[in-house]
Every structure is written in C-alpha cells, then in structure tokens.
N, C-alpha and C positions, 0 to 999 in steps of 0.2 A: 448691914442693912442695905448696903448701893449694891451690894453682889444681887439681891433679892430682888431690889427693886426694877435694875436692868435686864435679870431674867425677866421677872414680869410685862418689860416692856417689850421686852424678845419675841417671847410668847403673844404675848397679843399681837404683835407686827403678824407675828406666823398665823395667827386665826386671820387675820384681814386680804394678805396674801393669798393661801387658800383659798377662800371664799372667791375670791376675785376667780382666780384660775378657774374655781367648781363653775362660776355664771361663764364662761368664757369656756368652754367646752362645745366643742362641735357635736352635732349627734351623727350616728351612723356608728360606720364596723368598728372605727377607735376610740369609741366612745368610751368600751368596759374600759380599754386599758388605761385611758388619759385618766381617767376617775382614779381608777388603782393605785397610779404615780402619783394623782396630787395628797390620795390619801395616805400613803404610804411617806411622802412628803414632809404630810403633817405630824403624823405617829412619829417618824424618826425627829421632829423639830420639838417635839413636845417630851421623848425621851431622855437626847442626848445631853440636855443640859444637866439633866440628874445625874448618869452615869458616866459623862465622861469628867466629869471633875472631882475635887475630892469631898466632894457630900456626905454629910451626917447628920442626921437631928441629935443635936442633944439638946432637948428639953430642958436640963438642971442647969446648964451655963445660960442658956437662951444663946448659942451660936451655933449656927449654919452653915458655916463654912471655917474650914480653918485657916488662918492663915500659913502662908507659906513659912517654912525654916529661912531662920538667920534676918538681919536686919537691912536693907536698902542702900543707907550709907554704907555697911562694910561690903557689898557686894559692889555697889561702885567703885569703892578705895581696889579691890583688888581687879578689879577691872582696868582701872588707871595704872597700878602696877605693873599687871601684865604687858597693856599697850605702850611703858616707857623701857620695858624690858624689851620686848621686840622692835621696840622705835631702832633700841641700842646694839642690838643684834645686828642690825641690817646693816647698820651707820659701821658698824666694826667690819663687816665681812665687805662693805664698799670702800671702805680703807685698807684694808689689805688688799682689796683690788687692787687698786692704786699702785701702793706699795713695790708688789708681785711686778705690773706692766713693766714698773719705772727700773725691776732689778735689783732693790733695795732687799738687802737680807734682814728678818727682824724677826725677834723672837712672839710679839705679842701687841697688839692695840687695843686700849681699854677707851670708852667710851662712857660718858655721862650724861643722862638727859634730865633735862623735869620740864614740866610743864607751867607757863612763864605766868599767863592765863589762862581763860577757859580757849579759847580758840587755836593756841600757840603752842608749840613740845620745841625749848628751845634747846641744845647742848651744848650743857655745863661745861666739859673738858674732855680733853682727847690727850691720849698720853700713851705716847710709840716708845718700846722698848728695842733698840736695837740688837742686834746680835755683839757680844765681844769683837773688838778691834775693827767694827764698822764705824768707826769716829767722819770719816770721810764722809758718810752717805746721811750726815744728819739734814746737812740744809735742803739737799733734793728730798728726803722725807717727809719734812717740813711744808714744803713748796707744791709736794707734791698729794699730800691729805690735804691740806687747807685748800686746794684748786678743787678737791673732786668735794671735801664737803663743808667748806666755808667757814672754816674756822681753824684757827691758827694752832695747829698740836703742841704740848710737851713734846720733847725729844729727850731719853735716856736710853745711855749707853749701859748695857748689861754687863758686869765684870765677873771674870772668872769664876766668882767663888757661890753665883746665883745671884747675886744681890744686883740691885741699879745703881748709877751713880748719874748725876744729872747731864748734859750733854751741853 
C-alpha cells in the first residue's frame, strides 16, 4: 500500500512540475520544442514507474507489487559476513606484510574478526605459524604484527610432520 501511495504522490509531484514548466515557456521558434520536452517529460514520468519495476495486478491476492526475494535480516547477516571476511583478509595480507619486510619466514597468518558493536570490527586473534626450525624469529614476529596491527599474535612453530606446536 506505501509503494502505491508514494507513486501516487510521485505522479502528482510530476503533474504540478509540468504544469509549472508548461506556464514558464517562452513563445517564439523554441517554443514547439520546449513544449515537446516537457511533454515528453511528463509521458516518460507517468510511464516508467509501471515499467521499470516489477508491476503486476493481481486482483485475487489484492497486491501490487511483489515483494522482493529472501528476507532483510538474512541479507544483512550476510552482508556483515562478507565485510568481517574482507576486514580479515586485508588484516592477514598487512601481516604478512609485515612479516615478509621484517625477513621472518612463515608458513601462514590466520586472522579473526567480529564485530564488538554496531560501530566497532574488533580482532578476535591473530595466529602466525612459522616455518620448521624458525624458533629464533618468534619474538620479532610477535613484535612485529602487533606494531603493524595492534594486537599481540599467537606465535606457532610448524613441525615437520604438518602439524603446529605452540611457540
């Protein structure tokens, strides 16, 4: 019923506009054309609201408009998703930055975010795996993600066999 009734008020806006324009018209040579434009103005303000949305009468429901797919809270939640995905994205590839300047060899940086409140994406945990027999290069790894992104990392040392063991 609000989709219907803010066309309506669309439309009328657009008859009153027009009008205005039509008294505000100069006479002489540009006359035909300025007339043309406004009415051409009006015809396209009076069409496109029917055809460029997704309009249908159905009589039998009594609705006019369908609503859109899927629901608003799930389309936020995965909206929020994606942005703590890409928060953690960036937060990992500026930690290897890091990492790479400093000469530290590592296998992998995992990064965790959530969002603390509405205003805030704060990160949860940072957790550097080192390469085998990098044991030496733990505390500049340490020193040296927490300088670039403010928060103090795990540090595990990777052993032979794939697996981590804590550092």
């Amino acid at each position: 019923m609000d989709t219907i009734r803010s066309t309506a008020v669309s439309l009328c806006a657009t008859l009153v506009v027009t009008g205005i324009f039509s008294m505000l018209l100069p006479e002489g040579g540009w006359n035909r054309y300025a007339r043309f434009a406004v009415r051409l103005f009006l015809l396209l303000s009076l069409v496109l609201p029917f055809a460029g949305g997704d309009f249908r009468l159905d009589l039998e429901s009594g609705s006019s408009w369908e609503e859109p797919a899927g629901n608003a809270g799930e389309m936020e939640a995965l909206a929020e998703e994606q942005l703590l995905r890409n928060f953690a994205a960036n937060l990992e590839l500026a930690g290897e930055q890091a990492l790479e300047e400093a000469g530290i060899p590592f296998q992998k940086i995992e990064v965790t975010v959530h969002i603390a409140d509405e205003q805030r994406i704060d990160i949860t945990n940072i957790r550097i795996t080192l390469e085998p027999g990098a044991e030496r290069f733990a505390g500049e790894a340490e020193s040296a993600v927490a300088e670039r992104l403010g928060k103090t990392p795990e540090v595990f040392i990777a052993d032979t066999q794939g697996g981590t063991e804590n550092g």
